[in-house]
C-alpha positions as CSV (number, residue, x, y, z in Angstrom):
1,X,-6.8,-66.0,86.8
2,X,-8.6,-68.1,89.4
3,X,-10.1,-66.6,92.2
4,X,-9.1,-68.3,95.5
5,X,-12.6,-67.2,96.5
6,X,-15.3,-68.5,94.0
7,X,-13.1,-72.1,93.1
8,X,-11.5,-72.7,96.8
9,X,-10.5,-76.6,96.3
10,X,-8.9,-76.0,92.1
11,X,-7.3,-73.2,92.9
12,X,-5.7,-75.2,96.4
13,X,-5.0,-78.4,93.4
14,X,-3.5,-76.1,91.6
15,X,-1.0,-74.7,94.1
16,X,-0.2,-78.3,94.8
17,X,0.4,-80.5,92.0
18,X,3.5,-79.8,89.7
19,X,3.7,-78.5,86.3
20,X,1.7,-80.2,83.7
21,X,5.2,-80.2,81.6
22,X,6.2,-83.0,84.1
23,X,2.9,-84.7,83.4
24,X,2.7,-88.3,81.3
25,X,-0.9,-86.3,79.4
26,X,0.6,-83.3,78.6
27,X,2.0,-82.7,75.0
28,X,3.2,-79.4,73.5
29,X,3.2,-78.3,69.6
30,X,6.8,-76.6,68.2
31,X,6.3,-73.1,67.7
32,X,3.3,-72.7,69.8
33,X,4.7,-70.5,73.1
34,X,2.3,-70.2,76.1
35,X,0.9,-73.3,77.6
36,X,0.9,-77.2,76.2
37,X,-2.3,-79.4,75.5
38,X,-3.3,-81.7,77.8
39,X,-4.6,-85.3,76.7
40,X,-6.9,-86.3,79.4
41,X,-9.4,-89.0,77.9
42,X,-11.9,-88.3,80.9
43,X,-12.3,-84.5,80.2
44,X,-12.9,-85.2,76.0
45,X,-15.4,-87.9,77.1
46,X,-17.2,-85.8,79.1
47,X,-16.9,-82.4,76.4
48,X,-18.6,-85.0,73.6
49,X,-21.2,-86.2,75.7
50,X,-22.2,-83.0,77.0
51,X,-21.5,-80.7,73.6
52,X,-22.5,-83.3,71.1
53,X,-18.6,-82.1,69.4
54,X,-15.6,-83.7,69.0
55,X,-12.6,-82.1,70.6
56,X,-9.2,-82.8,69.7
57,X,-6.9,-81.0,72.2
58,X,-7.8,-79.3,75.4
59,X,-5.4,-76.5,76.9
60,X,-4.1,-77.3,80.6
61,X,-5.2,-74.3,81.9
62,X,-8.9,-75.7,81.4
63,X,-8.2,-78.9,83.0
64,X,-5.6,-78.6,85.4
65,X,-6.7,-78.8,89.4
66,X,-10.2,-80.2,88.0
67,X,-11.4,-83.9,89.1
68,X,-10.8,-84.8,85.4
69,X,-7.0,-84.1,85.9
70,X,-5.1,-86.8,86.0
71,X,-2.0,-86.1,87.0
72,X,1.1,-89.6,85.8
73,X,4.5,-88.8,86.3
74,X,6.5,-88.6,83.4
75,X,9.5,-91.3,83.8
């Protein structure tokens, strides 16, 4: 859980933007229960720059009310 207190301005994000199953990133695997992968370019960018590794999918919870989220509505 997030503390209001260490991450003020994610944890107001997250209060304020929708669910990321609404999102046009997000993508969830059958039979995996819990929370969907997000597919935010930006953030996988930035993880292979930084940690020299490739990533494939990225769990919301990591990226959600970050400036790498991106939130599109899904139409």
């Amino acid at each position: 859980m997030l503390s209001f207190w260490r991450h003020p301005i994610i944890f107001i994000r997250r209060l304020l933007l929708p669910t990321c199953k609404t999102c046009a990133n997000h993508y969830a695997v059958h039979g995996y229960c819990g929370t969907g992968f997000c597919d935010c370019k930006e953030y996988r960018d930035r993880y292979e720059k930084i940690e020299g590794d490739e990533l494939e999918r990225t769990f919301c919870s990591e990226i959600r009310g970050t400036r790498y989220c991106k939130y599109e509505e899904l139409y």
